[in-house]
DOPA-488599 format. One record per residue (C-alpha): residue number from 1; residue in one letter; x, y, z. Coordinates in nm, 4 decimals. Layout:
# residues N
     i   aa         xx         yy         zz
   NUM    A          X          Y          Z
...
***
This chain:
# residues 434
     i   aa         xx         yy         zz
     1    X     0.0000     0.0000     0.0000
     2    X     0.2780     0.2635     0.0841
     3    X     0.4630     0.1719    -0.2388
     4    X     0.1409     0.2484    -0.4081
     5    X     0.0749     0.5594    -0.2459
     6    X     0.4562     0.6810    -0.2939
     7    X     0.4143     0.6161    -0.6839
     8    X     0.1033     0.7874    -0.7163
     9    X     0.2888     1.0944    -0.5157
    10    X     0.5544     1.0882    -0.7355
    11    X     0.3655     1.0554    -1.0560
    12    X     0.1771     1.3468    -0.9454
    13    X     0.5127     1.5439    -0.9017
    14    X     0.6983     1.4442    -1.2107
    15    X     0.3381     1.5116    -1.4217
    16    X     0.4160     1.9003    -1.2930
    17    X     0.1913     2.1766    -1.1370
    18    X    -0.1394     2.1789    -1.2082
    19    X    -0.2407     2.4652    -1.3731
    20    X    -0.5019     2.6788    -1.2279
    21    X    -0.8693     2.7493    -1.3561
    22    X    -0.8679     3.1386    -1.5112
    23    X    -1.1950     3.2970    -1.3186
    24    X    -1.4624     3.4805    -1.5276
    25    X    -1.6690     3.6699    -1.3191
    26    X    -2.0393     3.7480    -1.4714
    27    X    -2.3342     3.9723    -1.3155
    28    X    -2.6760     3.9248    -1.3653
    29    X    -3.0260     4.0319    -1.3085
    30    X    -3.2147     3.6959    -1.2916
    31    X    -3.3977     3.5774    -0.9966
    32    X    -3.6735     3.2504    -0.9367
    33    X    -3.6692     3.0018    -1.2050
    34    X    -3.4523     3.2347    -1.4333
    35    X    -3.2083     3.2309    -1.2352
    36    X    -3.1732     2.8608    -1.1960
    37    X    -3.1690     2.8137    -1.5681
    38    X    -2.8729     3.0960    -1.5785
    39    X    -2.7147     2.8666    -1.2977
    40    X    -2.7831     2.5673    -1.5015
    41    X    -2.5994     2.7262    -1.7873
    42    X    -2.3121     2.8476    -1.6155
    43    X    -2.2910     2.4673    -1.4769
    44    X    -2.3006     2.3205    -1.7924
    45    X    -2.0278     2.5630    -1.9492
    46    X    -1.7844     2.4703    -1.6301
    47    X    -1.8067     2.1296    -1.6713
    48    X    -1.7289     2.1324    -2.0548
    49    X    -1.4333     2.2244    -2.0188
    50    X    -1.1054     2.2684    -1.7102
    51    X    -0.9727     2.5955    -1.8582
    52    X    -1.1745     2.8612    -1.7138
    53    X    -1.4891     2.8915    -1.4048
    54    X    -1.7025     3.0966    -1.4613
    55    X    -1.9068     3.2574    -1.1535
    56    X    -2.2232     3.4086    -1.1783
    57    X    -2.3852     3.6704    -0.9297
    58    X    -2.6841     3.8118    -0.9092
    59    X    -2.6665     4.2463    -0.8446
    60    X    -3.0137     4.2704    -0.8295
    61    X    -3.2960     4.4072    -1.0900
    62    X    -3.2047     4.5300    -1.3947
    63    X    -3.1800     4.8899    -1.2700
    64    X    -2.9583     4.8108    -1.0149
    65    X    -2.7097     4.5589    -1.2291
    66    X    -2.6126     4.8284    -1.4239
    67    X    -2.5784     5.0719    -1.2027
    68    X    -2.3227     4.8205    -1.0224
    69    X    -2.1646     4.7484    -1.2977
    70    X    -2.0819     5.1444    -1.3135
    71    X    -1.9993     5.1908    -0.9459
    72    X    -1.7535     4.8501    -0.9389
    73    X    -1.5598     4.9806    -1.2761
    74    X    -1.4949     5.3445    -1.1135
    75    X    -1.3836     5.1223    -0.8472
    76    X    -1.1556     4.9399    -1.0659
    77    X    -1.3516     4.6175    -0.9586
    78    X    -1.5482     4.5269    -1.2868
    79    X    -1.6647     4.2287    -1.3719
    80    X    -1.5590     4.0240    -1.6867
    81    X    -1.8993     4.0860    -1.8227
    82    X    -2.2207     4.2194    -1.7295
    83    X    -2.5768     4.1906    -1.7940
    84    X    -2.7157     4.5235    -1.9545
    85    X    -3.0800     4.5680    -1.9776
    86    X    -3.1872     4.7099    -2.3395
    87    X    -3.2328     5.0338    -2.2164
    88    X    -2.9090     5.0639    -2.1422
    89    X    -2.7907     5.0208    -2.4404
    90    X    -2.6763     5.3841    -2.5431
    91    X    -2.5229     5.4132    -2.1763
    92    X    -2.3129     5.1524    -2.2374
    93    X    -2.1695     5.2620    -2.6111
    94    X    -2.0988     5.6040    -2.4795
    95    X    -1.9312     5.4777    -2.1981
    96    X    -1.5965     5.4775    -2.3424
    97    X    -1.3022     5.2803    -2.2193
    98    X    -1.5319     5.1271    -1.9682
    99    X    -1.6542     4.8523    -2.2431
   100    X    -1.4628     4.6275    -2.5035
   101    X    -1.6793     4.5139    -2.7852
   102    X    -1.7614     4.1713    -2.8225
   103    X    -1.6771     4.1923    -3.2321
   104    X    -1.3172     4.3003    -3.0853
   105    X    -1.3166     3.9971    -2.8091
   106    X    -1.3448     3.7130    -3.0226
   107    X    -1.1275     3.8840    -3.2927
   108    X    -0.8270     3.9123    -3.0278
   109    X    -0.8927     3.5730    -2.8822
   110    X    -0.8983     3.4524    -3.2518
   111    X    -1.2357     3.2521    -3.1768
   112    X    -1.4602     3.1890    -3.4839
   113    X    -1.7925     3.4161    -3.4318
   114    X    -2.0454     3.4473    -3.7382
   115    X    -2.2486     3.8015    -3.6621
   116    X    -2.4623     3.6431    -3.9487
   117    X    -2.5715     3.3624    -3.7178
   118    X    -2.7298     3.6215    -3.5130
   119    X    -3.1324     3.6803    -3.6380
   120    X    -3.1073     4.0167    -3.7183
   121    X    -3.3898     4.2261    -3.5399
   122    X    -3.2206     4.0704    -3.2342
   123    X    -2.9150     4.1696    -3.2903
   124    X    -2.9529     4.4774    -3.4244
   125    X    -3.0113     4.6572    -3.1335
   126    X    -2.6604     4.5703    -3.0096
   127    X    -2.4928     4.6981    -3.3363
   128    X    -2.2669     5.0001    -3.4135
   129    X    -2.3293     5.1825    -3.7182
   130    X    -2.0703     5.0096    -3.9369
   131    X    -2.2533     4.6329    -3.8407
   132    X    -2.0346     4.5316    -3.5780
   133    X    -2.1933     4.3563    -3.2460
   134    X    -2.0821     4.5506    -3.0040
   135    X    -2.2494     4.3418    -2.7093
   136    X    -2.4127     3.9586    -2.6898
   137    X    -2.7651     3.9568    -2.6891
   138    X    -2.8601     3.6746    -2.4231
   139    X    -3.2541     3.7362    -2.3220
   140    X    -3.4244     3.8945    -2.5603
   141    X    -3.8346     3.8583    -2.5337
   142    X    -4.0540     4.0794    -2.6728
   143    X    -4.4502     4.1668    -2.5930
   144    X    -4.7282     3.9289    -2.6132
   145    X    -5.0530     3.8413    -2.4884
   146    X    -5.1097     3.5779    -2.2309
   147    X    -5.4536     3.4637    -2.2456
   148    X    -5.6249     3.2841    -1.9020
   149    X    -5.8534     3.0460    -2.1086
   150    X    -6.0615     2.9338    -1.8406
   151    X    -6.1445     3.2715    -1.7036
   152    X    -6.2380     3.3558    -2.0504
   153    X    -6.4311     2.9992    -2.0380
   154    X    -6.6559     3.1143    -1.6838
   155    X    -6.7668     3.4335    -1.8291
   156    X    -6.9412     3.2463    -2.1221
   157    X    -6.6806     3.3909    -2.3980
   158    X    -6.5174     3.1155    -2.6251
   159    X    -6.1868     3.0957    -2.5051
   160    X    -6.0614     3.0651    -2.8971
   161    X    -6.2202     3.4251    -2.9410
   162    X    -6.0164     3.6612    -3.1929
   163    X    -5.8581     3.9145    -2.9929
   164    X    -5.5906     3.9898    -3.3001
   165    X    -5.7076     4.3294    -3.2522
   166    X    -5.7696     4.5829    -2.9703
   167    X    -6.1123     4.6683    -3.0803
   168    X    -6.1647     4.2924    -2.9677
   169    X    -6.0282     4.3223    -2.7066
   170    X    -6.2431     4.5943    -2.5698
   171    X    -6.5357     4.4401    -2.6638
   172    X    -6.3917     4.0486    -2.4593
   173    X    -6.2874     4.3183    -2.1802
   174    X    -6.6468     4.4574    -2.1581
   175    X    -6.7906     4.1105    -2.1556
   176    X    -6.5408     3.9472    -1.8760
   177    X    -6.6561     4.3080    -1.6981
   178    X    -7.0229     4.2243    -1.6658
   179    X    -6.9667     3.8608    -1.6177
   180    X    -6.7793     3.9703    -1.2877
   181    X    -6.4282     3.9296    -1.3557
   182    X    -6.2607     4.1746    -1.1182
   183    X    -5.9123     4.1796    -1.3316
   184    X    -5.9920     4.1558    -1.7491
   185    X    -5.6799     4.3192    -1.8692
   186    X    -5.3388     4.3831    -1.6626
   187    X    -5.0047     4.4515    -1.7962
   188    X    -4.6062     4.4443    -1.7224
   189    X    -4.3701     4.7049    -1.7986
   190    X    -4.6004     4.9673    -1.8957
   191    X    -4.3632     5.1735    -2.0808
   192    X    -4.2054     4.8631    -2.2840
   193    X    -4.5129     4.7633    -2.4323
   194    X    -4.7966     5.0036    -2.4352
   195    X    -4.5558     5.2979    -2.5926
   196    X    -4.2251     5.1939    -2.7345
   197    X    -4.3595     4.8386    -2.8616
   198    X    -4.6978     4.9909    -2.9549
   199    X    -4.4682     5.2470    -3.1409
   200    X    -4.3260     5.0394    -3.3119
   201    X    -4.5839     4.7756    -3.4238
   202    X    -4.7728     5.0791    -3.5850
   203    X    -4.4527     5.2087    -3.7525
   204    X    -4.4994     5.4894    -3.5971
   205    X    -4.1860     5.6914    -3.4281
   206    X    -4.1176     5.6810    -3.0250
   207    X    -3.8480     5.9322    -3.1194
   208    X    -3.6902     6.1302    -3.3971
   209    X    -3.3463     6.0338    -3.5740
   210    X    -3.5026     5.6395    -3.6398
   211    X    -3.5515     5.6226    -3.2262
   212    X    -3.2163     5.7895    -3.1556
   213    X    -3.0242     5.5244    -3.4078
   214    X    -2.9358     5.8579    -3.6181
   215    X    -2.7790     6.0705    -3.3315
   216    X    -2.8179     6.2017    -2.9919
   217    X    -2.9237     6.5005    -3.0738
   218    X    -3.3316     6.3045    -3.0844
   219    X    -3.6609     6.4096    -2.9380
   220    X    -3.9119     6.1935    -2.7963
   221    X    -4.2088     6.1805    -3.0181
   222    X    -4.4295     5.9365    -2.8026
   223    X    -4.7031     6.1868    -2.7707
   224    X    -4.8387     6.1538    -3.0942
   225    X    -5.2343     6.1051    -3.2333
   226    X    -5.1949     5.6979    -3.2352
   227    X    -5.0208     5.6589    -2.8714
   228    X    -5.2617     5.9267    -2.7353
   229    X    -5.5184     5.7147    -2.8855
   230    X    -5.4166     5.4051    -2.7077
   231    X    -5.2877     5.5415    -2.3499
   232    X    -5.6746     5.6999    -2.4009
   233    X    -5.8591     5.3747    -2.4276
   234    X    -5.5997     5.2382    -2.1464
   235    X    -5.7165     5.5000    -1.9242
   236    X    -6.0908     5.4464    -1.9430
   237    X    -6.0591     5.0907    -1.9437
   238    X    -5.8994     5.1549    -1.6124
   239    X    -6.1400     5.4122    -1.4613
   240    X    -6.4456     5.1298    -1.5764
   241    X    -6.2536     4.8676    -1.3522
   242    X    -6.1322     4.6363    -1.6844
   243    X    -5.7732     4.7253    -1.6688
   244    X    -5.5993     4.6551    -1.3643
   245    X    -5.2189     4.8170    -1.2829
   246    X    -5.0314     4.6606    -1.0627
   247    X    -4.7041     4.8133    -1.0958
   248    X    -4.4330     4.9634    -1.2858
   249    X    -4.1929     4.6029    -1.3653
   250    X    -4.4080     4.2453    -1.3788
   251    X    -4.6228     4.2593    -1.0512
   252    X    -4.9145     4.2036    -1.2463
   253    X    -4.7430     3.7960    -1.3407
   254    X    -4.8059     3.7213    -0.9963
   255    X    -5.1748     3.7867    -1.0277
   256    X    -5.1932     3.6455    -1.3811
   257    X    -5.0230     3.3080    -1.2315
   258    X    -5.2736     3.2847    -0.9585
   259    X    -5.5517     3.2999    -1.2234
   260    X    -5.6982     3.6222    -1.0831
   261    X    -5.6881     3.7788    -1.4421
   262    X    -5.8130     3.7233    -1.8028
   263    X    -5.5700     3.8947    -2.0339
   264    X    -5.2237     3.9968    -1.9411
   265    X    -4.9738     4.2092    -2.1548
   266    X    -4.6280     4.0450    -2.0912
   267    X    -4.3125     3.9666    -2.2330
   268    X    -4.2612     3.6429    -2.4184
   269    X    -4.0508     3.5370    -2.1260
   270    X    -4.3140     3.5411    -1.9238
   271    X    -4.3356     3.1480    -2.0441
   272    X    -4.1342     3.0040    -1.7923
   273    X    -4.3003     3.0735    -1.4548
   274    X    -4.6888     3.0399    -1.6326
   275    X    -4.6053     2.7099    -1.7467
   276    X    -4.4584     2.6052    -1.3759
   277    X    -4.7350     2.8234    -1.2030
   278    X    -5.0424     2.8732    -1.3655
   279    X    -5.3705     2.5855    -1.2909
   280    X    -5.5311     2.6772    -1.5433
   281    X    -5.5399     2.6504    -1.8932
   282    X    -5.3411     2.9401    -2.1087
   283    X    -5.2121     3.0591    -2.4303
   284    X    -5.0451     3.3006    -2.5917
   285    X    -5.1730     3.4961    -2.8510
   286    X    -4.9981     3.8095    -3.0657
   287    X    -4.9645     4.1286    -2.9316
   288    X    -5.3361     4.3327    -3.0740
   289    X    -5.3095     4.6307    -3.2866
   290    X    -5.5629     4.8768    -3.3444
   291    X    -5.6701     4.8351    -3.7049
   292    X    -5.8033     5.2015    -3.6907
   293    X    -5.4215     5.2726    -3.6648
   294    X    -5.2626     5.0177    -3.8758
   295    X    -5.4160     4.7622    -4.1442
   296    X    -5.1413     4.5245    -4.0408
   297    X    -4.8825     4.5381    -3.7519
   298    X    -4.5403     4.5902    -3.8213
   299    X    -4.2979     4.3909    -3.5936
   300    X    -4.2536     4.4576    -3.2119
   301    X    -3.9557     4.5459    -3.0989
   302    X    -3.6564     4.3784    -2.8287
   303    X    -3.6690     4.3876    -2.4270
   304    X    -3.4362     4.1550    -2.2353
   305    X    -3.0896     4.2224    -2.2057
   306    X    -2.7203     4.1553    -2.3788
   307    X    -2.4237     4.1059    -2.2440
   308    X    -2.1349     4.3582    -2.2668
   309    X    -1.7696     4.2306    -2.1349
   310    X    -1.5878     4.5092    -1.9501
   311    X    -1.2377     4.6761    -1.9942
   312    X    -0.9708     4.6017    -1.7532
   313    X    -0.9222     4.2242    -1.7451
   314    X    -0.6020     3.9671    -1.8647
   315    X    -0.5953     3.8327    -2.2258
   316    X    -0.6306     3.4745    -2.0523
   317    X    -0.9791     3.6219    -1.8928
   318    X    -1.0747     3.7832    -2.2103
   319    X    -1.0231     3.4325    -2.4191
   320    X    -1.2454     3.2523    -2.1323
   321    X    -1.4683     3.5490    -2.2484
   322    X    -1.4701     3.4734    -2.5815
   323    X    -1.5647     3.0242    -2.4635
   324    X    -1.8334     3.1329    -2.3321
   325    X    -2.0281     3.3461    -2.5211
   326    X    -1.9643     3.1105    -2.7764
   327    X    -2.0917     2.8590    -2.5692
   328    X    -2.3901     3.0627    -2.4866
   329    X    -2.4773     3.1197    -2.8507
   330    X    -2.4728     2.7071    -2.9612
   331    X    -2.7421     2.5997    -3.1100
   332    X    -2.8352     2.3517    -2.8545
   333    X    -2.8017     2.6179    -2.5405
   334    X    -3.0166     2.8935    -2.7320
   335    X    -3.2433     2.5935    -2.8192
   336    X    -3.2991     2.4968    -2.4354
   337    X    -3.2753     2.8672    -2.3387
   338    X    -3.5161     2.9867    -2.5778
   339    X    -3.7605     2.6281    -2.4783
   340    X    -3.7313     2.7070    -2.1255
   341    X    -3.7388     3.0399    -2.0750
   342    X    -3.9780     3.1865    -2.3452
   343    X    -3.6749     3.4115    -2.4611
   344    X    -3.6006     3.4728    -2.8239
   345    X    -3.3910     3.2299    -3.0002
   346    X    -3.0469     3.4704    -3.1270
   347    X    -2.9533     3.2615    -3.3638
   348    X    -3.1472     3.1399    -3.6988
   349    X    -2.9814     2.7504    -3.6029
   350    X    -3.1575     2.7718    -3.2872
   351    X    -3.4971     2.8860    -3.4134
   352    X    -3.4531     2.5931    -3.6770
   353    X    -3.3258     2.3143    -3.4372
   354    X    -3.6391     2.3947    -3.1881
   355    X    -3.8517     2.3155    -3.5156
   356    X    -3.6951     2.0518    -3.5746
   357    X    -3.7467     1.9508    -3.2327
   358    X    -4.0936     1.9654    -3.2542
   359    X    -4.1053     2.1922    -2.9430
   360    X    -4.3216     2.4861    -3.1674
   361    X    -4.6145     2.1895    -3.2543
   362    X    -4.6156     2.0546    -2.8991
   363    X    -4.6631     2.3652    -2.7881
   364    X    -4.8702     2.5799    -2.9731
   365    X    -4.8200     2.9460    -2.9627
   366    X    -4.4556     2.9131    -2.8165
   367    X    -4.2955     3.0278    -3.1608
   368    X    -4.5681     3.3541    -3.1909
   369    X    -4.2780     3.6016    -3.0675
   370    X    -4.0535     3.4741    -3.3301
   371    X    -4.3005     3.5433    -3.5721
   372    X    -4.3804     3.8706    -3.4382
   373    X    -4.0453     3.9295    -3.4585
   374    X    -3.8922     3.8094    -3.8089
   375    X    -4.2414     3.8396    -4.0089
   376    X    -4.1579     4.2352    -4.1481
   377    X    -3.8131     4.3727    -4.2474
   378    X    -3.7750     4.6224    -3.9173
   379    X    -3.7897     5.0116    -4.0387
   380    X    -3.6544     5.3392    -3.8927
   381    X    -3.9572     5.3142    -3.6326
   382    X    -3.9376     4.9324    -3.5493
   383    X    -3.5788     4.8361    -3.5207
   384    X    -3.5325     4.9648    -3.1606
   385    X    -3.4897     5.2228    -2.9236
   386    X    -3.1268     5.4327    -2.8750
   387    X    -3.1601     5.6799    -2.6245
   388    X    -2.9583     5.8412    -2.3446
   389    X    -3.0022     5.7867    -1.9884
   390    X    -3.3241     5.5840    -2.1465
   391    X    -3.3826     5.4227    -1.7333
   392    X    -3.4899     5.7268    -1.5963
   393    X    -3.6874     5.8417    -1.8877
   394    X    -3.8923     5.5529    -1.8221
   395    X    -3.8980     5.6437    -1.4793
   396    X    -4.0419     5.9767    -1.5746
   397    X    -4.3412     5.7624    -1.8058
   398    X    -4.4362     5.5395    -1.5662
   399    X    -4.4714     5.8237    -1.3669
   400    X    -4.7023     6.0063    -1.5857
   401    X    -4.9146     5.6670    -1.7168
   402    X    -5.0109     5.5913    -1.3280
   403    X    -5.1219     5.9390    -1.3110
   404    X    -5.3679     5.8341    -1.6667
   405    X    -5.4261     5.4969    -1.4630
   406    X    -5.5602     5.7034    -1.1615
   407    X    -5.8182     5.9884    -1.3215
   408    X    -5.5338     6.2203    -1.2403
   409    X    -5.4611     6.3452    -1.6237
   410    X    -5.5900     6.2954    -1.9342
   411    X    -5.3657     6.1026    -2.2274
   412    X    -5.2249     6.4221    -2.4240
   413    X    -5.1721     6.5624    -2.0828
   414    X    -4.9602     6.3278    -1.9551
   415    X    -4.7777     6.2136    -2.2550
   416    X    -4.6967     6.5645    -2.3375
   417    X    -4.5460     6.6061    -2.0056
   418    X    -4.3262     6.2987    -2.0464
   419    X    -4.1922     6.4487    -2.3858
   420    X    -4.0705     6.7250    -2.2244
   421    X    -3.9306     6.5962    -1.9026
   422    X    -3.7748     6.3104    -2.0920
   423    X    -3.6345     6.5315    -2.3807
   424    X    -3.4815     6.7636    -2.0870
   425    X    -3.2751     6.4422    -1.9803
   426    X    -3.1461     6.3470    -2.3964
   427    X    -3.0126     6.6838    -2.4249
   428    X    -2.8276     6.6475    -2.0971
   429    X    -2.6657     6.3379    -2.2354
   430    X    -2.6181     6.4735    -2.5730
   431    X    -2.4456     6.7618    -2.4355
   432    X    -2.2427     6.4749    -2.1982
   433    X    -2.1576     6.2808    -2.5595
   434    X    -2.1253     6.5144    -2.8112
***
């Protein structure tokens, strides 16, 4: 036995040092059953392969990842990447020397990456002007409409009823209302999908300068006749008792999961705790358009977040980096991701392998935000949103729709007001990034 032990000791010794695991560090929003799939991921990715670990922390909401992300680089504590809310988006291009593109990490760590691959109205949003990705989209979702069948079923409506439009809608929301429902309609992230996603699946501008894609120097244009229109109807719906707000972020999925409402604006992502929550029956239907505005929708637009890798670290980090972004963006992890999660597929082999799969015919409505998404060629007013300090401008609209929500303004009113508050805040950062 000793003999055996002193020739495994000195086969261990002659074999040399083992060498030690480079550490990526990542920060992220997700909480619940996201952030067990994230977990899963990051699992997965470690166990693939002995070069690097990577270890994943959650910072808190959205809001307050980023604004982590800022205080631990002036700190000179950065992570190796971060997870950047959509939003943030212009923040983090105009936050020089703070960021290093992903285009420019897998080019130094000489790793293939095909910004082809990518679908395009995902990635798009995380594009510079010359077509280079300049961060990794990873949960991208976009608005639909999550439909409680059997509430829809007690109030004597056919739960297969076309509500393709919002005219439909309001009539289904008047009928749910006088069969007693106490919650037809609620919604998540206001803002998101009720003006910038509404925007855009009317082609109609949220802001000049194709949504701030042409320049900082844009102007919020979210007041117009069609949004006016739309916040309008919201607001009466809500003084009649057949829209209920619950908050500014997702508090309305809790009540949606319980089965205490009908309808429920939401993003696509909102898949993955319905189908562990819900006892009931539910699908998910496209997000409506007003045909008074439109004669077809256009294509919604992004929400979710990318990830940006930050300035500061070793080349050995920054090839790590570089594994595991490509290991993110596999076909078979954006295949599970999207299948799990309700997220957007970012890559066309993805979309294709889940058909192949048969996930979409298993699960019927499950590929609707890809649709929604890839049907129309984006324009200036559908391919996203690019604006400065974009967090608290939504700050300021949320502000302003609760006071619709409440009696407390009418739509021009308030929408009006949020142009000019918000476009005092764009030409504070255009005169910060000029």
């Amino acid at each position: 036995m000793k003999h055996t032990l002193l020739s495994s000791a000195c086969a261990i010794v002659l074999a040399g040092p083992v060498m030690a695991q480079t550490e990526i560090e990542f920060w992220h929003a997700f909480t619940g059953r996201l952030g067990e799939l994230v977990a899963e991921q990051v699992t997965t990715f470690n166990a693939s392969q002995s070069d690097y670990v990577v270890t994943a922390s959650h910072k808190g909401n959205y809001s307050e990842t980023l604004n982590a992300g800022i205080a631990a680089f002036r700190a000179g504590e950065q992570p190796d990447i971060l997870m950047v809310f959509e939003v943030g988006t212009a923040t983090m291009m105009a936050a020089s020397g703070a960021v290093k593109p992903v285009y420019q990490v897998m080019e130094d760590a000489g790793a293939t990456f095909d910004q082809d691959a990518y679908i395009g109205s995902v990635k798009g949003y995380y594009t510079s002007s010359d077509g280079q990705m300049l961060s990794l989209p990873f949960n991208s979702s976009t608005p639909v409409l999550w439909v409680n069948r059997d509430a829809l079923s007690a109030a004597n409506i056919d739960p297969d009823v076309d509500l393709s439009t919002w005219e439909q809608v309001g009539e289904v929301l008047s009928q749910l209302k006088d069969a007693g429902n106490t919650c037809p309609l609620t919604t998540a992230w206001q803002s998101w999908i009720h003006l910038e996603n509404f925007s855009a699946y009317h082609d109609t501008p949220f802001a000049t300068k194709a949504n701030g894609f042409g320049g900082v120097d844009t102007e919020l244009a979210l007041n117009g006749p069609a949004q006016v229109a739309h916040i309008g109807a919201m607001g009466q719906w809500a003084q009649d008792g057949k829209f209920i707000y619950a908050g500014r972020r997702n508090e309305g999925g809790a009540n949606f999961r319980a089965g205490e409402c009908a309808l429920f604006t939401e993003s696509s992502a909102g898949y993955a705790g319905i189908k562990s929550e819900a006892e009931f029956e539910f699908d998910v239907r496209p997000l409506p358009y007003w045909s008074a505005v439109a004669a077809e929708p256009q294509n919604t637009i992004i929400g979710g977040a990318s990830l940006w890798v930050m300035e500061g670290q070793s080349d050995a980090e920054y090839k790590g980096v570089a594994e595991f972004l490509n290991f993110l963006s596999s076909a078979e992890i954006q295949a599970k991701w999207h299948q799990d999660t309700g997220y957007l597929p970012i890559t066309n082999d993805a979309a294709t392998l889940t058909r192949e799969q048969g996930f979409y015919e298993a699960n019927p409505g499950t590929d609707v935000a890809v649709i929604q998404m890839t049907a129309k060629a984006p324009t200036d007013n559908s391919k996203g949103l690019r604006l400065g300090s974009f967090d608290q401008i939504r700050g300021i609209i949320d502000e302003e729709l609760e006071a619709v929500w409440a009696g407390d303004k009418d739509a021009q009113t308030a929408l009006d007001s949020a142009a000019e508050r918000g476009n005092a805040l764009l030409r504070r950062f255009e005169q910060a990034n000029r």
